[in-house]
PAKEDO-514526 format. One record per residue (C-alpha): residue number from 1; residue in one letter; chain; x, y, z. Coordinates in steps of 0.2 Angstrom, whole numbers, m for minus. Layout:
<atoms>
i = NUM	aa = A	ch = A	xx = X	yy = Y	zz = Z
...
</atoms>
This chain:
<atoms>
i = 1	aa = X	ch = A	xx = 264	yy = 66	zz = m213
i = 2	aa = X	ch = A	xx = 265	yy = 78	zz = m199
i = 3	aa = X	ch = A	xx = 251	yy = 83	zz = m185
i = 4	aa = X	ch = A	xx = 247	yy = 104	zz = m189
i = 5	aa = X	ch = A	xx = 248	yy = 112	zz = m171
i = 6	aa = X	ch = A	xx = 246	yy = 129	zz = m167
i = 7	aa = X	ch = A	xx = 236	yy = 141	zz = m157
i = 8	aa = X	ch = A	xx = 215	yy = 143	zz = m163
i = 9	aa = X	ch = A	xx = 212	yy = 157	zz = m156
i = 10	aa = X	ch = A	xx = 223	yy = 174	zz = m149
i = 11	aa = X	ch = A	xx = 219	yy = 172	zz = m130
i = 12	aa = X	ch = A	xx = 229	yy = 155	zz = m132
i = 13	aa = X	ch = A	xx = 217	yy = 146	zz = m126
i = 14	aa = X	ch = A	xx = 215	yy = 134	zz = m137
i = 15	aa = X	ch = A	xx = 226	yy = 122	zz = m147
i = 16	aa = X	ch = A	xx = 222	yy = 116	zz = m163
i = 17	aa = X	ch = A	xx = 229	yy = 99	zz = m169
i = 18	aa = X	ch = A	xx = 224	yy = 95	zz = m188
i = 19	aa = X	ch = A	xx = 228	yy = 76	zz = m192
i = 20	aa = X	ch = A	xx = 231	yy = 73	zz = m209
i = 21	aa = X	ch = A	xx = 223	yy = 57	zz = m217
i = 22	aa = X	ch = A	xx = 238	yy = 46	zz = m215
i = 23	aa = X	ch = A	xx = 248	yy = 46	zz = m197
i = 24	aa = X	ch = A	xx = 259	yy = 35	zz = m190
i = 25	aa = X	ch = A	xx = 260	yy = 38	zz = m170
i = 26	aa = X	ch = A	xx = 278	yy = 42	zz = m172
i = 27	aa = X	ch = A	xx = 268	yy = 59	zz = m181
i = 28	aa = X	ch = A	xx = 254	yy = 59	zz = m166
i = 29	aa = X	ch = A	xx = 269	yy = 59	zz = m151
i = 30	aa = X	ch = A	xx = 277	yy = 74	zz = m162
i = 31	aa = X	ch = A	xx = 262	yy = 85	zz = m161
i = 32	aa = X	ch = A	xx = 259	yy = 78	zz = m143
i = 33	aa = X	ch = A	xx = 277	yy = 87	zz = m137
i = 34	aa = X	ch = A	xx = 274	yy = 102	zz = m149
i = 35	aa = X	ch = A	xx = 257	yy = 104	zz = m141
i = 36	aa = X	ch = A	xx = 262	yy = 102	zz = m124
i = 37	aa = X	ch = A	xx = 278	yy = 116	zz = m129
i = 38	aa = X	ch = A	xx = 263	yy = 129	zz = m133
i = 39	aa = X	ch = A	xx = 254	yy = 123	zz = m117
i = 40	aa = X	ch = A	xx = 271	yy = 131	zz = m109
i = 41	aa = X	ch = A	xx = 267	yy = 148	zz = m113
i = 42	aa = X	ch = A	xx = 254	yy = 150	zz = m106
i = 43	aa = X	ch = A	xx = 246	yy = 147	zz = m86
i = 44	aa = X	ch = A	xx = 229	yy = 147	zz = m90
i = 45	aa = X	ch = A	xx = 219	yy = 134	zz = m92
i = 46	aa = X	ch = A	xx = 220	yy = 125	zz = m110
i = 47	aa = X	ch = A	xx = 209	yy = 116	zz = m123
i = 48	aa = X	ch = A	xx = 217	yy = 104	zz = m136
i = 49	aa = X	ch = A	xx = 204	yy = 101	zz = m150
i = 50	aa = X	ch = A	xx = 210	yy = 86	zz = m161
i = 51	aa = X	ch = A	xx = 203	yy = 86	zz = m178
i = 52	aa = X	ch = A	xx = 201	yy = 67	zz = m186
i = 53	aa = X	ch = A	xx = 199	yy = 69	zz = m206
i = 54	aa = X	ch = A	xx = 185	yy = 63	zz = m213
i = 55	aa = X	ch = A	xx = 188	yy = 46	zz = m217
i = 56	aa = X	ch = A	xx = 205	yy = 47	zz = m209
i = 57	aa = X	ch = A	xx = 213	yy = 32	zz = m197
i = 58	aa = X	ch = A	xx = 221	yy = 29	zz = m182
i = 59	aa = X	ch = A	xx = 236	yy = 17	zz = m185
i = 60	aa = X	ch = A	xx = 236	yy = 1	zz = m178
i = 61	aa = X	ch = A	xx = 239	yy = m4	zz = m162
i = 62	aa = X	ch = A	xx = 230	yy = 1	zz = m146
i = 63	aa = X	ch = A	xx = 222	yy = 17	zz = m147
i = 64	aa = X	ch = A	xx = 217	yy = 20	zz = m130
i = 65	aa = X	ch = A	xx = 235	yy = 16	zz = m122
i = 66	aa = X	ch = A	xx = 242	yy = 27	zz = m133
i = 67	aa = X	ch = A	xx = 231	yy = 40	zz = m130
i = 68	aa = X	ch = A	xx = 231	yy = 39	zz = m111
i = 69	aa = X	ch = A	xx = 252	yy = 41	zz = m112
i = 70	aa = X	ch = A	xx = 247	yy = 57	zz = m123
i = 71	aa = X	ch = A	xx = 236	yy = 64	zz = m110
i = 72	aa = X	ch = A	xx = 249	yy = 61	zz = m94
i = 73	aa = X	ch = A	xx = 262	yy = 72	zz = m104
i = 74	aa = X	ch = A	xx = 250	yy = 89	zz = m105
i = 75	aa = X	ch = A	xx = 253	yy = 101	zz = m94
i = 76	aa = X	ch = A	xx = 243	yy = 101	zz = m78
i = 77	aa = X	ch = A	xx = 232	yy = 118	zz = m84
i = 78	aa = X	ch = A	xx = 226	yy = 108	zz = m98
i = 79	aa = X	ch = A	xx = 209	yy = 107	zz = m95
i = 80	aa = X	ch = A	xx = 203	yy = 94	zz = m110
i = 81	aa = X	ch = A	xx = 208	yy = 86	zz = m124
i = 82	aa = X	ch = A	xx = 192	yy = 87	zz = m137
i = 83	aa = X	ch = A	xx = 193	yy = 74	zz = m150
i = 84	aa = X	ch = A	xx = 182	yy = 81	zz = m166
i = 85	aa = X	ch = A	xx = 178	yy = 67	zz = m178
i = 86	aa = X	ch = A	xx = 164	yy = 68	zz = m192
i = 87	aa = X	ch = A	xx = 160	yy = 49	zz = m187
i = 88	aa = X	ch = A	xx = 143	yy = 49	zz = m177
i = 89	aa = X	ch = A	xx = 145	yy = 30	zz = m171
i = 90	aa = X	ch = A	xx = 164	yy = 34	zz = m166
i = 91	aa = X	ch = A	xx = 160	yy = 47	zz = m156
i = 92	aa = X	ch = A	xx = 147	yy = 40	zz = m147
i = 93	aa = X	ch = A	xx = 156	yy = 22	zz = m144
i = 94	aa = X	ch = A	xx = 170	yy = 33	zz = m141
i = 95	aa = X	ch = A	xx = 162	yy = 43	zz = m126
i = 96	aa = X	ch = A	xx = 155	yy = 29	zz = m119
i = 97	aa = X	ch = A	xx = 172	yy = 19	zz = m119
i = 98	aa = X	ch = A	xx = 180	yy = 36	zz = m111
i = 99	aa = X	ch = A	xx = 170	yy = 36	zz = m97
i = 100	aa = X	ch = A	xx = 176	yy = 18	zz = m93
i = 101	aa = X	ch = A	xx = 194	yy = 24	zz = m91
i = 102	aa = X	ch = A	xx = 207	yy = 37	zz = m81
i = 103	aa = X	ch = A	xx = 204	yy = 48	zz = m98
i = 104	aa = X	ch = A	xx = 185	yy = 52	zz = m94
i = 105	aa = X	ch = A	xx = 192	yy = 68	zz = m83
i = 106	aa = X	ch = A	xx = 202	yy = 75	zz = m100
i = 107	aa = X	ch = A	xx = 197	yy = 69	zz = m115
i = 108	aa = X	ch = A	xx = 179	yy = 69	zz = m124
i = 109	aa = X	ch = A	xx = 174	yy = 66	zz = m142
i = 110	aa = X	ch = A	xx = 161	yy = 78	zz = m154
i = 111	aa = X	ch = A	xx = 158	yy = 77	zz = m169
i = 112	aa = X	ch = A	xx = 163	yy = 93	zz = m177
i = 113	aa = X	ch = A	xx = 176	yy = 106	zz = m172
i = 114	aa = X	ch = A	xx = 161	yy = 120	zz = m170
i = 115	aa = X	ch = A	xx = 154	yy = 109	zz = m155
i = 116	aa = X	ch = A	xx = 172	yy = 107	zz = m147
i = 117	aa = X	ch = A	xx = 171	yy = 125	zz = m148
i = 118	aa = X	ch = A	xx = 154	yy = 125	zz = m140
i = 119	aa = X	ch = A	xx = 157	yy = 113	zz = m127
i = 120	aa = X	ch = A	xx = 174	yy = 124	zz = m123
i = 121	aa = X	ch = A	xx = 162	yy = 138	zz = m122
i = 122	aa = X	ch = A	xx = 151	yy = 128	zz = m108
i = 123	aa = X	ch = A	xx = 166	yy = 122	zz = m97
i = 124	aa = X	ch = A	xx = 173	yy = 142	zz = m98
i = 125	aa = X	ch = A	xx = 157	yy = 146	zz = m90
i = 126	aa = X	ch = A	xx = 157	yy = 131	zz = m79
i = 127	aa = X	ch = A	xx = 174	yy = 140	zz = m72
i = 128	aa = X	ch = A	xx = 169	yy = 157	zz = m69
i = 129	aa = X	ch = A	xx = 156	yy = 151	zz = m58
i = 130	aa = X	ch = A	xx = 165	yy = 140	zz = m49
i = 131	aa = X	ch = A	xx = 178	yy = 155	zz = m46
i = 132	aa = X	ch = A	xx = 166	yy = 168	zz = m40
i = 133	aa = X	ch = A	xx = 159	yy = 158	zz = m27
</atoms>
């Protein structure tokens, strides 16, 4: 099974990864490389939102190394990678874990794609204030 990517919103300023219940990392790299492709097009800054299915699973092996190689290969104006996953306890450990580790600048986890869209929303706001001073 392949890793949907394409663009969420037309400002392209979002990217929208859509796991599908059964990935191998082989699949996660793919849509890691035709993400960073879309990140190409575009200067501005970007957000990734991966979506986790519900009762969907990582493959084995060591989540957070392979997700920290993921995150090096982005483009420099992406601006976070928001994992969305419908698993309350997941998230939280997951936050807590990311704040332990080089990925706490770029990566955090919600639990639905509406509050990645929300916290996106936050952040955009978070820039232009930073830009008009």
């Amino acid at each position: 099974m392949f890793v949907e990517v394409s663009w969420y919103d037309e400002e392209k300023t979002i990217i929208l990864q859509e796991f599908p219940m059964s990935w191998t990392w082989d699949d996660f790299f793919d849509g890691v490389h035709r993400t960073v492709e879309l990140e190409k097009q575009v200067s501005h800054p970007v957000y990734v939102i991966g979506t986790q299915p519900p009762n969907g699973q990582s493959p084995k092996g060591n989540v957070l190394s392979q997700y920290n190689a993921a995150i090096r290969m982005h483009e420099e104006h992406m601006r976070y990678y928001i994992i969305a996953s419908d698993n309350y306890l997941t998230t939280l450990f997951g936050n807590i874990f990311l704040k332990t580790t080089a990925l706490r600048h770029k990566t955090r986890m919600v639990n639905t794609v509406e509050d990645a869209l929300k916290f996106i929303e936050q952040d955009k706001v978070k820039i232009e204030r930073e830009n008009a001073r």
